[in-house]
Gaussian input, Z-matrix of N, CA and C with variables (Angstrom, degrees):
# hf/3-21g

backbone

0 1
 N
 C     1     B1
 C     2     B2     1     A1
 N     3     B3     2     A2     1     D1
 C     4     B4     3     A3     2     D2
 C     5     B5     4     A4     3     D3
 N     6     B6     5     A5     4     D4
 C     7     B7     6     A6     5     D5
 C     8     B8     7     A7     6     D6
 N     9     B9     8     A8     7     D7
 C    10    B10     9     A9     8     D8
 C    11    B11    10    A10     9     D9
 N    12    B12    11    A11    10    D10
 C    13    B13    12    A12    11    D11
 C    14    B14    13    A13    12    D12
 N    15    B15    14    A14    13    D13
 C    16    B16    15    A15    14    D14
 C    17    B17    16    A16    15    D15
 N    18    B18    17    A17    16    D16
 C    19    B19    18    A18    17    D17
 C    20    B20    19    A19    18    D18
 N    21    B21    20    A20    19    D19
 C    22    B22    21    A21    20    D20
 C    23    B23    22    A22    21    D21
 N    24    B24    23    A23    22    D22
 C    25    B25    24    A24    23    D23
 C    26    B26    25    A25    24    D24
 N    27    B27    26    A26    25    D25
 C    28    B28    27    A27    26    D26
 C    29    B29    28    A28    27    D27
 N    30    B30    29    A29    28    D28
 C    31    B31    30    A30    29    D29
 C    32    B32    31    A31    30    D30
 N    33    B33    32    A32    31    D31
 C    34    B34    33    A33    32    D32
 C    35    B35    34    A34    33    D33
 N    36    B36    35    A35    34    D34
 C    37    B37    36    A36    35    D35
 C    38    B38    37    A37    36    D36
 N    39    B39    38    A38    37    D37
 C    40    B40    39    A39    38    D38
 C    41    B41    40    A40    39    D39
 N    42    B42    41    A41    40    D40
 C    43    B43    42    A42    41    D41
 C    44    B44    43    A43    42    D42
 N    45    B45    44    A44    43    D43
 C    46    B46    45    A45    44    D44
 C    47    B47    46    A46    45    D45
 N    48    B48    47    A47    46    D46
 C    49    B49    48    A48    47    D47
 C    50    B50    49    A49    48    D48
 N    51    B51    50    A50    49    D49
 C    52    B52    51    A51    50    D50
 C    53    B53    52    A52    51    D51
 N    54    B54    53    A53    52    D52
 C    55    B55    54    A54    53    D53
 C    56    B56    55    A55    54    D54
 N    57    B57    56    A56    55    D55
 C    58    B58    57    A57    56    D56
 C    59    B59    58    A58    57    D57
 N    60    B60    59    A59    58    D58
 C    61    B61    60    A60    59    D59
 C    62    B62    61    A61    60    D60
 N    63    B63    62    A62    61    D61
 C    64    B64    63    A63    62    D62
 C    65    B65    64    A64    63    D63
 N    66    B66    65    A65    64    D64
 C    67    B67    66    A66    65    D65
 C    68    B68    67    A67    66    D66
 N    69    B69    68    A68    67    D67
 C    70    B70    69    A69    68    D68
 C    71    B71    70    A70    69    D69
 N    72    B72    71    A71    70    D70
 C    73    B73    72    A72    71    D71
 C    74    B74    73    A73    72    D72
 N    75    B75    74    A74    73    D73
 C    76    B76    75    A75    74    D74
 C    77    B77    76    A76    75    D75
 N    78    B78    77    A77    76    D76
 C    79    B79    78    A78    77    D77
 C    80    B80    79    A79    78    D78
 N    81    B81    80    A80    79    D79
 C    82    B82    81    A81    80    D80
 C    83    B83    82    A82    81    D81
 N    84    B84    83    A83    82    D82
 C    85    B85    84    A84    83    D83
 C    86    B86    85    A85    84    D84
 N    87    B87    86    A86    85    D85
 C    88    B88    87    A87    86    D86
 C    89    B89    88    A88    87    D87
 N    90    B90    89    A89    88    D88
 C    91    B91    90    A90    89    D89
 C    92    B92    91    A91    90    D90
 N    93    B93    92    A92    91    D91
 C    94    B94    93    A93    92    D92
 C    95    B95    94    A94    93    D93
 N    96    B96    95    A95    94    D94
 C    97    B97    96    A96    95    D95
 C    98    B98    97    A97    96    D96
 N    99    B99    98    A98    97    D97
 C   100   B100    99    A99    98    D98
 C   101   B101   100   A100    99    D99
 N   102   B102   101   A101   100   D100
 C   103   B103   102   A102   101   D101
 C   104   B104   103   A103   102   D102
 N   105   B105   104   A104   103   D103
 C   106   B106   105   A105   104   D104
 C   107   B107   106   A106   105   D105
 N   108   B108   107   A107   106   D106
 C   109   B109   108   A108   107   D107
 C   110   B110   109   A109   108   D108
 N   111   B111   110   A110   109   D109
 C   112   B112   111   A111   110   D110
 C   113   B113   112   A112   111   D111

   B1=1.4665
   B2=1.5325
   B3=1.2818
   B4=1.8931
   B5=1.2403
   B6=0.9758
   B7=1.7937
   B8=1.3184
   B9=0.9066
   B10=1.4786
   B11=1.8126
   B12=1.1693
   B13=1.8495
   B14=1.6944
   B15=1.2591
   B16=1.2352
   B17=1.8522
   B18=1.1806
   B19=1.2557
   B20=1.5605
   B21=1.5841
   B22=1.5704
   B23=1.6817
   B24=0.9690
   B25=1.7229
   B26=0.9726
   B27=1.5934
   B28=1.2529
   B29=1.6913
   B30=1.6664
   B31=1.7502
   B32=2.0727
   B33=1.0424
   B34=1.5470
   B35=1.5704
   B36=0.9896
   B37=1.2834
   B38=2.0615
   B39=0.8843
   B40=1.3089
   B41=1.8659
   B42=1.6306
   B43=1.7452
   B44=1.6293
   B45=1.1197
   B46=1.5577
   B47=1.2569
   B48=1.7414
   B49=1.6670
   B50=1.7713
   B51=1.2054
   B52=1.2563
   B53=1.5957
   B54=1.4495
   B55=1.7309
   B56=1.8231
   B57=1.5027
   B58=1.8014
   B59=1.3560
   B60=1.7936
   B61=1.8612
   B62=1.4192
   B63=1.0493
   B64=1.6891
   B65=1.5511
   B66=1.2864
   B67=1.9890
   B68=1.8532
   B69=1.4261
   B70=1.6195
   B71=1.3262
   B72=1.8251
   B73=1.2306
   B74=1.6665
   B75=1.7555
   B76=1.5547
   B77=1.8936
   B78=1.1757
   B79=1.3295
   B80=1.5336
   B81=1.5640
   B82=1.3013
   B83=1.6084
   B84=1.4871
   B85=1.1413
   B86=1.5515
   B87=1.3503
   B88=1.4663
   B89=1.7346
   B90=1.5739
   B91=1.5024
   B92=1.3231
   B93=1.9189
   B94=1.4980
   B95=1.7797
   B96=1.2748
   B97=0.9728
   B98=2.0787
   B99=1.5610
   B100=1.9662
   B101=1.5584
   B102=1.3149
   B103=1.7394
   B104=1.8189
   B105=1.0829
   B106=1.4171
   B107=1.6305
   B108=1.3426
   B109=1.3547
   B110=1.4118
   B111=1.4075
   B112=1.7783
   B113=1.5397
   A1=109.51
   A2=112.32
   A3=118.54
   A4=103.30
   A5=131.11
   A6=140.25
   A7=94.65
   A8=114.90
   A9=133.78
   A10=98.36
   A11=119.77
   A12=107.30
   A13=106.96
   A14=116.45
   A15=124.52
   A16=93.32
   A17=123.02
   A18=128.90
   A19=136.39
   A20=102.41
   A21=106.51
   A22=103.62
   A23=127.60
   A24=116.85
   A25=100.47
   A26=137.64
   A27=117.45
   A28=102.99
   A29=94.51
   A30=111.01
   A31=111.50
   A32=98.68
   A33=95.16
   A34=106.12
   A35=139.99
   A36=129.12
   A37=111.12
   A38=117.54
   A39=132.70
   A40=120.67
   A41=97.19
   A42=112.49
   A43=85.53
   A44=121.75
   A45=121.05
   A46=114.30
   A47=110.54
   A48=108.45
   A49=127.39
   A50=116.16
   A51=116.08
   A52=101.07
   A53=134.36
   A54=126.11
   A55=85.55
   A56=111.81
   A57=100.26
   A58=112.55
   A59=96.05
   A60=95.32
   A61=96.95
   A62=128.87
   A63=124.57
   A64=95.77
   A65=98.81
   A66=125.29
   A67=85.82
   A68=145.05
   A69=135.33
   A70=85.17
   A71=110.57
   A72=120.72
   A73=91.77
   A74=80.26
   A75=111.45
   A76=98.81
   A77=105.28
   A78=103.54
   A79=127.08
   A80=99.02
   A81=120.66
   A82=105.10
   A83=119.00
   A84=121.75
   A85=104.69
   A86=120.30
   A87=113.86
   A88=130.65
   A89=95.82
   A90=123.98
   A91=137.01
   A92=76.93
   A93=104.75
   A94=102.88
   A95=116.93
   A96=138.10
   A97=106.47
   A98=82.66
   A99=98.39
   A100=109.27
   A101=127.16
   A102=125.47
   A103=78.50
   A104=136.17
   A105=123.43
   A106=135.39
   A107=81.10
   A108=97.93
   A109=116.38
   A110=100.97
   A111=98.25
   A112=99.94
   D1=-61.07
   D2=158.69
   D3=-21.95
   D4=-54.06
   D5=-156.10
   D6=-69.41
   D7=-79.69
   D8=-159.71
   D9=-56.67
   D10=-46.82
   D11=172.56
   D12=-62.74
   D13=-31.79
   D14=-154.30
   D15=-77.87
   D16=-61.22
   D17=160.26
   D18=-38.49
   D19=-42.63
   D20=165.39
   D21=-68.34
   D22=-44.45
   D23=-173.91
   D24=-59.56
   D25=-37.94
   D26=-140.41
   D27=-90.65
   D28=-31.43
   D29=166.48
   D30=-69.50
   D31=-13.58
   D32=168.25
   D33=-96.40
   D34=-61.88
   D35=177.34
   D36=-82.42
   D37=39.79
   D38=168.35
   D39=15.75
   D40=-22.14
   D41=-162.64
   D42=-87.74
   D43=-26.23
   D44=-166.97
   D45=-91.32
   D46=-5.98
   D47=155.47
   D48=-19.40
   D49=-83.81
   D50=178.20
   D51=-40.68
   D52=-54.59
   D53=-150.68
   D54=-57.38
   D55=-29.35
   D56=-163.50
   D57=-66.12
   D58=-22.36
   D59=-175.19
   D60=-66.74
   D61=-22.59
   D62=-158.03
   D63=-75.40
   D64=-59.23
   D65=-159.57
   D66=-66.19
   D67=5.38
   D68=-155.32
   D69=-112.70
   D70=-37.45
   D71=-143.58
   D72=-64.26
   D73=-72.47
   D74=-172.28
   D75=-25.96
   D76=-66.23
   D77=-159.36
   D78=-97.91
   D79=32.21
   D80=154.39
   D81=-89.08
   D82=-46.13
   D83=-168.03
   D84=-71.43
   D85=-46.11
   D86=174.31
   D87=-52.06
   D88=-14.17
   D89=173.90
   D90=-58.18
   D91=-55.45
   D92=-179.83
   D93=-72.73
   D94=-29.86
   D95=-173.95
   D96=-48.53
   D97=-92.89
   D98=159.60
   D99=-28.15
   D100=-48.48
   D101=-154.42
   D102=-78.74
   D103=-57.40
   D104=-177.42
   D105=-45.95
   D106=-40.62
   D107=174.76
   D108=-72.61
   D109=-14.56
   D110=-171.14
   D111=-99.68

């Protein structure tokens, strides 16, 4: 759900493309993170 708000802004304000690659990264890894833990 994070993802998905995090992605529409970045496709609404378009300049913040690259910050989403950062924010995809991050929170792929926090992902992988949770799926372990579970």
């Amino acid at each position: 759900m994070k993802k998905l708000v995090v992605m529409k802004k970045a496709s609404d304000d378009g300049s913040d493309k690259d910050s989403d690659e950062t924010v995809k990264s991050g929170a792929s890894k926090d992902g992988d993170d949770d799926d372990d833990d579970d």
